[in-house]
One Martini backbone bead per residue (centre of mass of N, CA, C, O) as a GRO file, in nm:
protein
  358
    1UNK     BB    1   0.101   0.033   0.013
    2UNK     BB    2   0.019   0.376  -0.029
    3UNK     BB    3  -0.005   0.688  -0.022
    4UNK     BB    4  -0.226   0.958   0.053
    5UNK     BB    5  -0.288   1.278  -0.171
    6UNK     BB    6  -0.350   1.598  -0.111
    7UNK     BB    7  -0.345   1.892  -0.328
    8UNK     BB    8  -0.497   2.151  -0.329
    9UNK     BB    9  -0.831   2.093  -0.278
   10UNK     BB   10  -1.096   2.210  -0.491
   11UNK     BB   11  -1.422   2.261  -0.451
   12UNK     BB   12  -1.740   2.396  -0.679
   13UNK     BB   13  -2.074   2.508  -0.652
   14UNK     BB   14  -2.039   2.743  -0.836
   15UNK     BB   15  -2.005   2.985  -0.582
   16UNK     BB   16  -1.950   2.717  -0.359
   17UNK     BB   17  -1.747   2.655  -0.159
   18UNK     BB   18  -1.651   2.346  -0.006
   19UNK     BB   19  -1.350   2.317  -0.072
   20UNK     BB   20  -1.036   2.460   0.039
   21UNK     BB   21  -0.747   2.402   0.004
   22UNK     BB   22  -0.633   2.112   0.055
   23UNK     BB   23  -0.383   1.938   0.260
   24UNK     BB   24  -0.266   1.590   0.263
   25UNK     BB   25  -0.070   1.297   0.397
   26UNK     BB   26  -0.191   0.949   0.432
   27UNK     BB   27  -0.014   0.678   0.559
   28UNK     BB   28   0.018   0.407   0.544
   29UNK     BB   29  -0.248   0.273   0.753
   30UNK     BB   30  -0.371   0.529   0.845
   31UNK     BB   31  -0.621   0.675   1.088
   32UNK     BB   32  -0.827   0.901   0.959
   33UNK     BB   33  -1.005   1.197   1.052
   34UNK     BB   34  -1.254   1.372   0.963
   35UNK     BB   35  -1.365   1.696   1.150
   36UNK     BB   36  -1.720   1.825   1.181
   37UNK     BB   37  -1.962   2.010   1.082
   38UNK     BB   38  -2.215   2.055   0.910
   39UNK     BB   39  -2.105   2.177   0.590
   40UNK     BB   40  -1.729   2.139   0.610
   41UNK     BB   41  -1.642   1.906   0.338
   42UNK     BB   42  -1.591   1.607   0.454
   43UNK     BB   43  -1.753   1.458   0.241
   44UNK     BB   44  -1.681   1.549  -0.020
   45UNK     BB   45  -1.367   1.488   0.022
   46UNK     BB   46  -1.447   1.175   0.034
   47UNK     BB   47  -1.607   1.174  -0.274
   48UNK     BB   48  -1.351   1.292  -0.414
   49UNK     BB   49  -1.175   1.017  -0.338
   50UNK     BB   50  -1.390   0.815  -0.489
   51UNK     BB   51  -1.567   0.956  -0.733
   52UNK     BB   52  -1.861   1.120  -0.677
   53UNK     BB   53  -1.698   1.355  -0.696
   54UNK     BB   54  -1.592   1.679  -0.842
   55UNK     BB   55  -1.347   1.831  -0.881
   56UNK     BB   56  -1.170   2.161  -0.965
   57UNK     BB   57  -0.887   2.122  -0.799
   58UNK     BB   58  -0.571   1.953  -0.811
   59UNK     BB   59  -0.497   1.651  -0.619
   60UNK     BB   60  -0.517   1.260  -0.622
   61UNK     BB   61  -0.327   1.016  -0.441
   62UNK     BB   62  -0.161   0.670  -0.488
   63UNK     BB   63   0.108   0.757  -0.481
   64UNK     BB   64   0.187   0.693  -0.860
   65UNK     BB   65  -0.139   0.754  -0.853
   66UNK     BB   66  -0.333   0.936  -1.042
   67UNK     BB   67  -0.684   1.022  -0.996
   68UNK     BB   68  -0.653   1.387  -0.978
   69UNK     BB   69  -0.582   1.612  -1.216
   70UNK     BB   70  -0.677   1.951  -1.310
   71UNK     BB   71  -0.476   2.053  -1.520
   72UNK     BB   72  -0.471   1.750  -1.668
   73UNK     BB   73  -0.728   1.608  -1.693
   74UNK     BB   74  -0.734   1.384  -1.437
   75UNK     BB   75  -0.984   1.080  -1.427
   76UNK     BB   76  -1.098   0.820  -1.233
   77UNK     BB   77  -1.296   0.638  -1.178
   78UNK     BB   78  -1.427   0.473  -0.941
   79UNK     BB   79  -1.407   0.147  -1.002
   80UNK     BB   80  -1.071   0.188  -1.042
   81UNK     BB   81  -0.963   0.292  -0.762
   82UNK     BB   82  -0.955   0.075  -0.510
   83UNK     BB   83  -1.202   0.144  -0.339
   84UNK     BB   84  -1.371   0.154   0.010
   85UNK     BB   85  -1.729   0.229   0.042
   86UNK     BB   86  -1.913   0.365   0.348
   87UNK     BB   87  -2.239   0.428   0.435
   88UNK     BB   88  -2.392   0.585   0.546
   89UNK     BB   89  -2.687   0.361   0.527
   90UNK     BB   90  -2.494   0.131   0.384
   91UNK     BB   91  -2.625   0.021   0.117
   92UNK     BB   92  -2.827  -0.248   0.093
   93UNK     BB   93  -2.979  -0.516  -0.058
   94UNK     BB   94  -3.280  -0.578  -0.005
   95UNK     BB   95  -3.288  -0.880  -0.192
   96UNK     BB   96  -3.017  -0.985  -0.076
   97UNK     BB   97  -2.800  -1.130   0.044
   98UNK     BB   98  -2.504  -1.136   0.227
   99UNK     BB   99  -2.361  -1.258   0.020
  100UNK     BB  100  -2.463  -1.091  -0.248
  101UNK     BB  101  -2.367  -0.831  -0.164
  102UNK     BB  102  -2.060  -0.935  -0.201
  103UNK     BB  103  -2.039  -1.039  -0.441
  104UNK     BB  104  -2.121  -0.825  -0.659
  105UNK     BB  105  -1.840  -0.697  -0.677
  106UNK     BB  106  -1.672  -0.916  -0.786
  107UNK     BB  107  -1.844  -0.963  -1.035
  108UNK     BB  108  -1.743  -0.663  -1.148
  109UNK     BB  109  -1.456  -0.815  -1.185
  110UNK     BB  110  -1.453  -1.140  -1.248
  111UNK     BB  111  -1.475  -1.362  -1.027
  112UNK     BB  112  -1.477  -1.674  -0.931
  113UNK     BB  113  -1.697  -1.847  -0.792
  114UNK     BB  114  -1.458  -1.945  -0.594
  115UNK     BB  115  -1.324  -1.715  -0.496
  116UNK     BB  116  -1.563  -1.545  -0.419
  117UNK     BB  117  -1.615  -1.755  -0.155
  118UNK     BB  118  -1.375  -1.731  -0.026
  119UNK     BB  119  -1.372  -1.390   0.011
  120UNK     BB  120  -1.646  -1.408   0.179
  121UNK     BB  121  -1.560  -1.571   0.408
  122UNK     BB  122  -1.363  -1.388   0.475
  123UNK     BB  123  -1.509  -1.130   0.539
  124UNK     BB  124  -1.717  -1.261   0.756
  125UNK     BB  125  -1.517  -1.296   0.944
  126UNK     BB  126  -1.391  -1.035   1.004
  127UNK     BB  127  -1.721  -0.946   1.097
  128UNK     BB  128  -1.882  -1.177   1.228
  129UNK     BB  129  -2.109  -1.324   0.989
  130UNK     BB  130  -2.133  -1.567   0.880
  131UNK     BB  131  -2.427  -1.718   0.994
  132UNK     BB  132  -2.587  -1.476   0.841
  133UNK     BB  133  -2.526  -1.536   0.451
  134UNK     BB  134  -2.863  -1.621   0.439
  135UNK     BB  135  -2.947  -1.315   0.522
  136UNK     BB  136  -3.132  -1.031   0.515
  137UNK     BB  137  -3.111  -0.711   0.613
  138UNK     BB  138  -3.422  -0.691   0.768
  139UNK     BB  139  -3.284  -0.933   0.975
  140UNK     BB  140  -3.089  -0.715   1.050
  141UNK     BB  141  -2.909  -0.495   1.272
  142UNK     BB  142  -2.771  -0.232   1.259
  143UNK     BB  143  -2.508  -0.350   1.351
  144UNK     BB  144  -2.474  -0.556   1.134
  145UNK     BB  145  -2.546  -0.414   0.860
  146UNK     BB  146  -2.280  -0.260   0.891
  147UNK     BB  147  -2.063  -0.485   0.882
  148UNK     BB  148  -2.153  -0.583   0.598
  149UNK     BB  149  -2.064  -0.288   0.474
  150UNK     BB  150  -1.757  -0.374   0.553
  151UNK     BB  151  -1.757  -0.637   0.387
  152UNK     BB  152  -1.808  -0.507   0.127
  153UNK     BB  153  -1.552  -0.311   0.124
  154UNK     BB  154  -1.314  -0.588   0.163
  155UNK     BB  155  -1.348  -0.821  -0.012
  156UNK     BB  156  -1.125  -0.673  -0.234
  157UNK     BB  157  -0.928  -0.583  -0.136
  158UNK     BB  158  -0.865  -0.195  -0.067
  159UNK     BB  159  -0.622   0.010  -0.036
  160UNK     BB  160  -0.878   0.210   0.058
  161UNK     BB  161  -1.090   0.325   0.348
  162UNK     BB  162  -1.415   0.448   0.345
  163UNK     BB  163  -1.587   0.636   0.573
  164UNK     BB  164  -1.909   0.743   0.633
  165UNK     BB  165  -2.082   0.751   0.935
  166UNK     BB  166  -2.124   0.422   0.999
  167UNK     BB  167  -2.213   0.551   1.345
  168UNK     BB  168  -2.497   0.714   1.313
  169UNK     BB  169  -2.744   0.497   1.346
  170UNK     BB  170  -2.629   0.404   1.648
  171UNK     BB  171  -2.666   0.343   1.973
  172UNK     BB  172  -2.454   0.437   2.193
  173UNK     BB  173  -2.313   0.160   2.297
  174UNK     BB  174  -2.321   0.037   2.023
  175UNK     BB  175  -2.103   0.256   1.920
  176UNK     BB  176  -1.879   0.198   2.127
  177UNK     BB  177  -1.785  -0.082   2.044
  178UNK     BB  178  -1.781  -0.040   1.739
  179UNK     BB  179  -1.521   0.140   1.746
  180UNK     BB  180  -1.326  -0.067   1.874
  181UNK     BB  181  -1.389  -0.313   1.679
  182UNK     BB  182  -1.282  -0.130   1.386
  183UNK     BB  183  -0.960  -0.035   1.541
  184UNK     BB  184  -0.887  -0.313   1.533
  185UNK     BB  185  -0.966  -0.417   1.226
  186UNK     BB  186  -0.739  -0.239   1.108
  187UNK     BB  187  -0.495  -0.310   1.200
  188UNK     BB  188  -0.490  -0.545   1.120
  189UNK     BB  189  -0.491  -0.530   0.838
  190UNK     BB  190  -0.364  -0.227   0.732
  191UNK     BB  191  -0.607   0.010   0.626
  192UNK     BB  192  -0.647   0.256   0.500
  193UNK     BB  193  -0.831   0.499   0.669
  194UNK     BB  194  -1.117   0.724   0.621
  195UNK     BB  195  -1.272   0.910   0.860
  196UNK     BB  196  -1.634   1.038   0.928
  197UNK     BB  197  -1.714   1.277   1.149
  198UNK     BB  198  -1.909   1.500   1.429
  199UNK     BB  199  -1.781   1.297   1.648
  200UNK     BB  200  -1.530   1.394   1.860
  201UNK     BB  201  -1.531   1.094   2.039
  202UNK     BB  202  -1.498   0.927   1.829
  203UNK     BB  203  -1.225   1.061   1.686
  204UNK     BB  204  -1.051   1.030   1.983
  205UNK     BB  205  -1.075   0.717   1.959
  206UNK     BB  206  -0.980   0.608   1.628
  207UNK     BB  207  -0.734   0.778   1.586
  208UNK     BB  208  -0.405   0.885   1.478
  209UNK     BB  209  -0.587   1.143   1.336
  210UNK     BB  210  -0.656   1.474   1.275
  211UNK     BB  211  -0.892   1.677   1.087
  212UNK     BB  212  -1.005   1.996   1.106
  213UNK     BB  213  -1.345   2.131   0.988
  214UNK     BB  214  -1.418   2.439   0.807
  215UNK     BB  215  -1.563   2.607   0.574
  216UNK     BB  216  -1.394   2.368   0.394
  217UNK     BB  217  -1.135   2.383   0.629
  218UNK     BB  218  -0.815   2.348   0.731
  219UNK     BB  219  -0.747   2.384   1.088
  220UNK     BB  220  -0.618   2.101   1.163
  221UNK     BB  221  -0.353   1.853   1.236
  222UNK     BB  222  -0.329   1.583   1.435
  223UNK     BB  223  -0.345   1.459   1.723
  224UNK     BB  224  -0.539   1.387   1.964
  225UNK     BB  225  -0.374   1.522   2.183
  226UNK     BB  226  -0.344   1.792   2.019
  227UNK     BB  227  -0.599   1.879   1.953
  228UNK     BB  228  -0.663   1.870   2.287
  229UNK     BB  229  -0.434   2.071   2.398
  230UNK     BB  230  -0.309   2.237   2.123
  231UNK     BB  231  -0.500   2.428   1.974
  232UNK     BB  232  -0.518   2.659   1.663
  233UNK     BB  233  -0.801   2.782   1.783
  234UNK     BB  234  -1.081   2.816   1.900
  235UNK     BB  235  -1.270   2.673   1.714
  236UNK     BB  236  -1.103   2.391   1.802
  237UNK     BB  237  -1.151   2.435   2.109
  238UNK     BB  238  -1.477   2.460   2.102
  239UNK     BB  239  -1.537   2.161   1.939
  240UNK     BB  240  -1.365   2.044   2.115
  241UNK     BB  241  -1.499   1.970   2.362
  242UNK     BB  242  -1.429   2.223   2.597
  243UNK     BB  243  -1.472   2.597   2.662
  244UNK     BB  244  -1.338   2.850   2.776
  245UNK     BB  245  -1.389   3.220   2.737
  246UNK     BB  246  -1.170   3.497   2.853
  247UNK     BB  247  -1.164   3.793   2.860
  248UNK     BB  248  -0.899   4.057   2.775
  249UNK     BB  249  -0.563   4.175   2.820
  250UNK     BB  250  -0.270   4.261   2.727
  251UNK     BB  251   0.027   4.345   2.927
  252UNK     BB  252   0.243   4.078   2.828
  253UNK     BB  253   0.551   3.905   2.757
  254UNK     BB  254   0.719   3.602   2.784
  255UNK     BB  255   0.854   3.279   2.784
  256UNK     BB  256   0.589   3.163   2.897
  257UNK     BB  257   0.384   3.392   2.828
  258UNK     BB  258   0.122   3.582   2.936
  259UNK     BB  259   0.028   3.878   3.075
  260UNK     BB  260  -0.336   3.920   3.178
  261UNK     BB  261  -0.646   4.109   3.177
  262UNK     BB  262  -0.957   4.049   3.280
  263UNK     BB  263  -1.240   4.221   3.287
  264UNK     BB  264  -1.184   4.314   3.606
  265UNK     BB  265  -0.861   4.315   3.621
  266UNK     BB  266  -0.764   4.050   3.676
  267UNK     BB  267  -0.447   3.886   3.702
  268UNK     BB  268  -0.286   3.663   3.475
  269UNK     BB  269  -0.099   3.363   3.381
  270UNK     BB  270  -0.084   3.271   3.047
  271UNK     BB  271  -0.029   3.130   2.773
  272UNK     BB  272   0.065   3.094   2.412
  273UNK     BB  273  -0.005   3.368   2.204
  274UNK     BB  274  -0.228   3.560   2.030
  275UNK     BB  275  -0.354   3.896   1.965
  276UNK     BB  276  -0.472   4.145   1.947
  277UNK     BB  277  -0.355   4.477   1.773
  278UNK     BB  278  -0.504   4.608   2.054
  279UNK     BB  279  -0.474   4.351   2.258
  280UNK     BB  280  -0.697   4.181   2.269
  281UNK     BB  281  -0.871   3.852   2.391
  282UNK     BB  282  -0.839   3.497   2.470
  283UNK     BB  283  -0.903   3.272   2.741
  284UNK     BB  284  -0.847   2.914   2.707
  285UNK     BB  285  -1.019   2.697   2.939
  286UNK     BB  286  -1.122   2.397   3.051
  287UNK     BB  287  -1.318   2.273   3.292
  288UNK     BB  288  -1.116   2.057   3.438
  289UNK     BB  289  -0.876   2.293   3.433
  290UNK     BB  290  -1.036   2.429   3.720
  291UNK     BB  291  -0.911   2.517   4.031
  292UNK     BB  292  -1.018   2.427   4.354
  293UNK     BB  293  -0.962   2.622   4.641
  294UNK     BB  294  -0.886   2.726   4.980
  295UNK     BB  295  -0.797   3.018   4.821
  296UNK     BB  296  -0.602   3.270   4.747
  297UNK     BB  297  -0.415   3.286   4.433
  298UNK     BB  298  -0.231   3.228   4.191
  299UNK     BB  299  -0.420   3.238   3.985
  300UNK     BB  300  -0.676   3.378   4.083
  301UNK     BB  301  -1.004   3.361   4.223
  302UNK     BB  302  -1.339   3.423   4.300
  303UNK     BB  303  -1.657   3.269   4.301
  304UNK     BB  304  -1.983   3.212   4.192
  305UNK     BB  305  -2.246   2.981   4.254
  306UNK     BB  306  -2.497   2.924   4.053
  307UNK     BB  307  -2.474   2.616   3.903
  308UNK     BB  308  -2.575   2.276   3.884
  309UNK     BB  309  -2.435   1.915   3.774
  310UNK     BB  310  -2.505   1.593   3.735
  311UNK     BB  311  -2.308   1.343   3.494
  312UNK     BB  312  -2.183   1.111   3.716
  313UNK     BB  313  -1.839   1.141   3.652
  314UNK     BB  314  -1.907   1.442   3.719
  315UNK     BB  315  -1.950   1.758   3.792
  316UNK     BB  316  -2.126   2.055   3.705
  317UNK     BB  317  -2.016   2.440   3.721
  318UNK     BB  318  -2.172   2.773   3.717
  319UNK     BB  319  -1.965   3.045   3.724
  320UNK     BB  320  -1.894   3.400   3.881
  321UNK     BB  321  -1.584   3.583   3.757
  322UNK     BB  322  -1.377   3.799   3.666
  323UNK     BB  323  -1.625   3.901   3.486
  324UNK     BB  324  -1.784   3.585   3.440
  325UNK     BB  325  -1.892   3.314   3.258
  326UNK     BB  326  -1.826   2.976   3.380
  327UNK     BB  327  -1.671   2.651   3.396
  328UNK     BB  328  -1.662   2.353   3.584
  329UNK     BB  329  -1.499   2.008   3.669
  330UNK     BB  330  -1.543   1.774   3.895
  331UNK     BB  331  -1.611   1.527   4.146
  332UNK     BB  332  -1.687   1.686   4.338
  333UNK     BB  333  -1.908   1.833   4.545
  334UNK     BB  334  -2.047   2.180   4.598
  335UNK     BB  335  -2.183   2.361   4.885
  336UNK     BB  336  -2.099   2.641   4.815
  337UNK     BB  337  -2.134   2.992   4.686
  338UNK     BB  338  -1.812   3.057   4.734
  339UNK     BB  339  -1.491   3.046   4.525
  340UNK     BB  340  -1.178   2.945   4.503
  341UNK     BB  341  -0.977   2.973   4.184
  342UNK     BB  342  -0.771   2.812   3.947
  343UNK     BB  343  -0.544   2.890   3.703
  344UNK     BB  344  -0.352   2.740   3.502
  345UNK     BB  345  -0.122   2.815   3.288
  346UNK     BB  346  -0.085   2.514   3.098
  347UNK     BB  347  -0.402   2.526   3.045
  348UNK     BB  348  -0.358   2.789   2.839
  349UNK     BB  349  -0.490   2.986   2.577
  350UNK     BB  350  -0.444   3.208   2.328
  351UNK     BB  351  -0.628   3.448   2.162
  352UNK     BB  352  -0.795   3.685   1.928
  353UNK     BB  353  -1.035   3.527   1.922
  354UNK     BB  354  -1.318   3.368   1.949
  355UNK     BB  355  -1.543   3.117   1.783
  356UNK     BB  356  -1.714   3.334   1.618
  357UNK     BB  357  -1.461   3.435   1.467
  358UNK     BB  358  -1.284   3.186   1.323
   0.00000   0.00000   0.00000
């Protein structure tokens, strides 16, 4: 298997740019996450890369192989394209067996009888679904039908597989095992794969990257633990997990990050980035990095406590201080009415802008 290279993908449909000079490159084996809200362009992205979209400049390769390459005017088929692609709907044929639809792309290759049970059996016992062969797709649970449709997109040994959120038909818990499943198999096998979906949790659960995208555009890109601990901008501090975005002031910046004034005028040490050219910025950081103390202290300040929530296995409490109304959670119920705060310097990043400018 060759690696996978977007350069510079960019889709329009009449006026409206899809997807907007993507850029990534995809090393074989690598199980990438394109991750964004709905209309973000991850979709386009990936049907433009199965050839069910067609881009409009760019390249598209795998390997020495390309795809599309909008200059030279080269656009290969889907079919000859040798990719694997889950529909968030499965499309199973409805009239055909387990076995009637793994056989389909088979026979569209002409593969012989013999070799083509042979290769059936074989991804059956992949996904675990042997004894279903001669069921009926509406004989089968959502999570089954899943199964098939990654069982029929394997059953060719495809150099590349893509999923269009695969696991978004299915019930929480359903989904939550499934995803498990699905990267243990992807492992197994060593096969190049591109997951899409809009579930933050899903994304940071089974991917080796992700690419966060926004109106077309590739936002960041890095591992689960980058994405999250690192955000490159607000919009992705805020759309992945949660996170706190408290006005300030830039003060002075050292080498440690930035000495900030916070709405009321409270100084803390932030983390480092970029404010805006007149000063003003935003400090992001997460409700579970902001630290219950028991007095005033260094990088802290007192706060009203609004409401609370017990979500389970965490608490989460809307406090009022420095001027700001912000989150907070802990494991431990909070009693008091007023409570002493710390925000860790190093759990803080600088914007110069919230996530509704980014």
């Amino acid at each position: 298997m060759a690696d996978l290279v977007l350069d510079h993908l960019t889709i329009r449909y009449g006026g409206v740019t899809a997807v907007n000079d993507v850029s990534i490159t995809v090393p074989s084996g690598e199980f990438l996450t394109l991750l964004g809200p709905s209309g973000c362009g991850k979709s386009t992205t990936l049907f433009s890369i199965a050839g069910l979209n067609k881009a409009t400049s760019g390249t598209i390769r795998i390997g020495d192989t390309v795809l599309f390459d909008g200059e030279r005017g080269v656009e290969v088929a889907p079919e000859r394209r040798n990719i694997g692609l889950v529909f968030q709907s499965y499309a199973l044929w409805p009239h055909k067996t387990v076995a009637e639809n793994l056989a389909f792309p088979l026979q569209l290759r002409r593969i012989g009888r013999a070799e083509r049970d042979e290769k059936i059996a074989e991804a059956l016992g992949l996904v675990e679904m042997t004894p279903y062969a001669d069921r009926y797709p509406f004989e089968l649970s959502g999570g089954q039908q899943q199964r098939v449709a990654l069982a029929r997109s394997l059953v060719y040994r495809p150099g590349l597989l893509l999923l269009d959120e695969p696991l978004s038909n299915l019930d929480a818990k359903l989904r939550e095992r499934a995803r498990v499943w699905l990267r243990e198999l992807q492992e197994r096998l060593g096969v190049t794969t591109i997951y899409v979906t809009h579930d933050q949790a899903e994304a940071l659960a089974v991917s080796d990257r992700i690419a966060v995208m926004s109106m077309g555009r590739m936002r960041q890109l890095g591992t689960p633990n980058e994405i999250y601990e690192r955000p490159a901008d607000a919009f992705v501090a805020d759309f992945i997990g949660s996170s706190n975005f408290l006005s300030g002031r830039l003060l002075g910046k050292d080498a440690a990050g930035a000495r900030v004034a916070l709405a009321d005028g409270t100084q803390i040490s932030a983390g480092a980035g970029e404010a805006h050219s007149d000063g003003s910025l935003v400090v992001a950081v997460r409700p579970e990095n902001i630290e219950i103390v028991p007095g005033l202290s260094e990088n802290g300040f007192a706060a009203d406590v609004r409401s609370g929530t017990y979500l389970g296995s965490v608490y989460q409490y809307e406090l009022a201080g420095a001027g700001e109304i912000f989150r907070i959670q802990t494991t431990r119920p909070v009693t008091q009415d007023r409570v002493f705060v710390r925000i860790p310097q190093a759990a803080t990043t600088v914007f110069a802008a919230g996530p509704e400018a980014a």
